[in-house]
Structures are given as structure tokens and as C-alpha cells.
C-alpha positions in Angstrom: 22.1 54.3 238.5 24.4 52.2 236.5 23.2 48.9 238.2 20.0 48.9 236.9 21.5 49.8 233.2 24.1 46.8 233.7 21.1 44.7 235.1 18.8 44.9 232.3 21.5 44.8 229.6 22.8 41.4 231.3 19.1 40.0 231.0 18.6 41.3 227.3 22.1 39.8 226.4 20.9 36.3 228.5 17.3 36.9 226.9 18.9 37.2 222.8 21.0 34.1 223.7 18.5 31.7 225.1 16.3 33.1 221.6 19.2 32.3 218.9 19.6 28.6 220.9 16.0 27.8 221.0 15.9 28.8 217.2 18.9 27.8 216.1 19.2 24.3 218.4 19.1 22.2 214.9 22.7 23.6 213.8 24.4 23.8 217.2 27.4 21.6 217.8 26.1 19.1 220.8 23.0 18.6 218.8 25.3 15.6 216.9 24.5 17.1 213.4 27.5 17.7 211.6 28.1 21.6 210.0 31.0 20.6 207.7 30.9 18.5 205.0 29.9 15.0 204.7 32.1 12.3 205.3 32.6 10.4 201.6 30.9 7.2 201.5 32.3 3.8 202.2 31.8 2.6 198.4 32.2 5.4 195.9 31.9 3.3 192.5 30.2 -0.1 191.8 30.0 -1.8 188.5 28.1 -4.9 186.8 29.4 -7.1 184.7 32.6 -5.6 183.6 35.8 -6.5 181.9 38.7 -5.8 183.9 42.2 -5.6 182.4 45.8 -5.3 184.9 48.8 -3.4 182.6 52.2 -3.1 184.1 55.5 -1.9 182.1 55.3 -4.3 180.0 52.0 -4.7 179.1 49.0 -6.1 179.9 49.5 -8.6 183.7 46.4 -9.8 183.4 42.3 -9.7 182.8 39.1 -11.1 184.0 35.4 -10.8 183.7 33.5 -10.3 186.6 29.8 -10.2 188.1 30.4 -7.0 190.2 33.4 -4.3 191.0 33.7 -2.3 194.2 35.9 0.4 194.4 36.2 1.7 197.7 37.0 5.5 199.4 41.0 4.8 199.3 40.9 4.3 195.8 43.5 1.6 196.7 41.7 -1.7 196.7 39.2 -3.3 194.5 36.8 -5.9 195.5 35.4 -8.2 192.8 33.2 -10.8 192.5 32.2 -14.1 190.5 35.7 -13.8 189.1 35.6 -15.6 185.7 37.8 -15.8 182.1 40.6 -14.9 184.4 43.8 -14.7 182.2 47.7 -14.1 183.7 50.1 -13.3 181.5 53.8 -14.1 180.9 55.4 -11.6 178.7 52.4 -10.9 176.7 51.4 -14.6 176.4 48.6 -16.3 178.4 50.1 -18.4 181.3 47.3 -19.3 183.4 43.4 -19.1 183.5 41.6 -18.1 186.5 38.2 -18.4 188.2 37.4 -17.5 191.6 34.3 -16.4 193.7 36.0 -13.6 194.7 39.3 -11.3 194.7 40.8 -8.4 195.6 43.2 -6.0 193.8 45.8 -3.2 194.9 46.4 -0.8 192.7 49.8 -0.3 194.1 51.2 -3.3 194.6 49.3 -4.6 191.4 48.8 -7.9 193.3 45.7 -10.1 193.5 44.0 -12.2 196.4 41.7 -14.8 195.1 39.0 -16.0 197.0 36.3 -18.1 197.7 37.0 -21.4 195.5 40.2 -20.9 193.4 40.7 -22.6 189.3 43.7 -22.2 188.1 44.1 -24.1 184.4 47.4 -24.2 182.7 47.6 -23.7 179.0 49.0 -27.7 178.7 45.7 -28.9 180.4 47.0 -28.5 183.8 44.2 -27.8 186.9 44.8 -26.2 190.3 42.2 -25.9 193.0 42.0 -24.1 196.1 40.5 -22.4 198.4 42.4 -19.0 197.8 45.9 -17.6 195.9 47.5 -15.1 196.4 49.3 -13.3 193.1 52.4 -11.1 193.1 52.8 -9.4 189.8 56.7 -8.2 190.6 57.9 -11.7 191.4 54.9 -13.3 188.7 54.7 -16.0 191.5 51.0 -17.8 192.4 50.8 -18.6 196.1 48.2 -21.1 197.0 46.3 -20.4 200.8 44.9 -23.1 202.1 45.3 -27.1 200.5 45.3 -27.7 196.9 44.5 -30.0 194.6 46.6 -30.2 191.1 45.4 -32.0 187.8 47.3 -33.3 185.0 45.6 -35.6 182.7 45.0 -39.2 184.8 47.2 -38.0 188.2 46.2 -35.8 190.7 48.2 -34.6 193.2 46.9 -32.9 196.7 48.9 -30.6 198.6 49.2 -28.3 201.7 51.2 -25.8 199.7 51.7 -24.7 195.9 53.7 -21.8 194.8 53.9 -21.1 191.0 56.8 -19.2 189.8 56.3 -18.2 186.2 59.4 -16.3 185.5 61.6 -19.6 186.8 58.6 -22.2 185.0 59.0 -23.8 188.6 56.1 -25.3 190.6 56.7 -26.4 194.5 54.5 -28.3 196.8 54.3 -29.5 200.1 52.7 -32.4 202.3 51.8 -34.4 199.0 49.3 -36.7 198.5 49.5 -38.4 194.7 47.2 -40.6 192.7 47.9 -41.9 189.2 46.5 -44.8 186.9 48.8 -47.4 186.2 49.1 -47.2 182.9 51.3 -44.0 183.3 54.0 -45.7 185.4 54.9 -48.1 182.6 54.3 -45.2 179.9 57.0 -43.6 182.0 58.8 -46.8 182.2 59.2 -47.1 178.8 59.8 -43.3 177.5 62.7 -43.6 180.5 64.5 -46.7 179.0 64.2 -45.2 175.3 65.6 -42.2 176.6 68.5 -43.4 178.0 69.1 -45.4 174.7 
């Protein structure tokens, strides 16, 4: 007598079950759709032609215009693009101007990559081109990535290497390549000898 009772509660309890599954087969786990909440998306903010200003403990490190800003889930790193009226600053004085195609900025660090065709101009007239640079607000040094090419008035100079160091007003290069007019060699000529008078 019990095995009938067993019996037909077993195939009701099967029978319920394979009912909630059929109706409920959008929400169960092996379906693939997700019950808890959705993941954050890859971009969370993007912007259009903004003004973008980097402040440190002294003030303001730097600024730049630019076409577009991504800030991403981590909060950590900022893409930006069609970098332009790019402005360093040396103890609350412009040191360099910067253009670049593209760059990216950690918060954290408070460093910027530069990408994608690099213009550096130095308040004296001074040009630097390159394919990238990389800045690091702590040391306020300019790291070129890639060869670069540096302007001052009628000589140019091309490079493998170029690091800036504004806090020592000390530029290095390596592998150089340099091109001047004449003129300059006997203006230097002659601003040596009156010197040494």
C-alpha cells in the first residue's frame, strides 16, 4: 500500500519539476543568461571636446585640449585623443607645449604616454618631434620613444634618443645626426673669441 503512495508522489514531484523547467528555462543557470547583475561596461564616460587640466602638490602639472576623452571601468587610465594646446609646467610656469594624436593618462602615477606623432615646442622656439613620449611628473623628465628630430632656429638635430629633464634644464641624446647653416659656425666663432676676451 505504501508503494503505490511513494509511486505517484515520485511522479507528481518529477511531473512539478519538469513544469517549473519548461516554464522557467529563460532564468535557469545553463541557459547562459546571467541572474546577477550586469557586468559594468568597458567605457563608462566619454567626452567631446574638453579641456583637461593635471594638478599635483604644487599646482597645476599640466593641460591640454582634446577632440575626445575616454575614461575607462578602472577609473585608472584615460585615453585621449587629437591632443592639442598641450602645456607642461615647471613650478607654475609653462615649460613645454604639446601636441599629439593621442595619449594616455594615470591617475596614479600622474604620468602621460603620448602618442601617435609627438610636438614638443620649447618656450625659446625650440621643436621636438617624435613618434611618442613618455612624461613622468615625479622626476618632470620627457622621454622620447622612438627617433626624434629637434629644432632650434637654422640646425636640426636627429636622434635615436631624447630625454628632457626639467628640474636639472638638461637635455640628452643619442645616435645624432646634425645639420646647421654655415653662418652659425662663424656666429659661434666669433661670440667664442669675444668671450674669451
Amino acid at each position: 500500500m505504501k508503494r503505490p503512495i511513494v509511486l505517484a508522489l515520485a511522479i507528481t514531484s518529477i511531473g512539478v519539476l519538469l513544469l517549473s523547467v519548461f516554464i522557467f528555462r529563460r532564468y535557469l543557470p545553463y541557459t547562459g543568461i546571467d541572474l546577477g547583475p550586469k557586468q559594468l561596461p568597458a567605457i563608462v564616460m566619454e567626452m567631446n571636446d574638453v579641456y583637461l587640466v593635471g594638478l599635483g602638490h604644487e599646482g597645476k602639472i599640466w593641460s591640454a585640449k582634446a577632440g575626445s576623452v575616454v575614461i575607462g571601468r578602472s577609473r585608472s587610465r584615460t585615453k585621449i585623443t587629437n591632443l592639442h594646446d598641450g602645456k607642461i609646467f615647471d613650478k607654475g610656469k609653462v615649460a613645454l607645449k604639446v601636441k599629439a594624436g593621442s595619449a594616455i593618462y594615470d591617475t596614479f602615477t600622474r604620468n602621460l604616454r603620448l602618442a601617435d606623432g609627438v610636438e614638443v615646442l620649447g618656450v625659446k622656439g625650440q621643436k621636438i618631434c617624435a613618434a611618442g613620449a613618455y612624461w613622468n611628473s615625479a622626476m618632470q623628465v620627457l622621454r622620447s620613444m622612438g627617433q626624434v628630430i629637434y629644432e632650434n632656429g637654422s640646425s636640426k638635430i636627429q636622434a635615436d634618443k631624447l630625454i628632457v629633464d626639467l628640474r636639472n634644464q638638461q637635455m640628452d641624446m643619442w645616435n645624432i645626426t646634425m645639420s646647421f647653416t654655415v653662418g652659425d659656425i662663424v656666429d659661434g666663432v666669433q661670440e667664442a673669441k669675444k668671450n674669451a676676451r
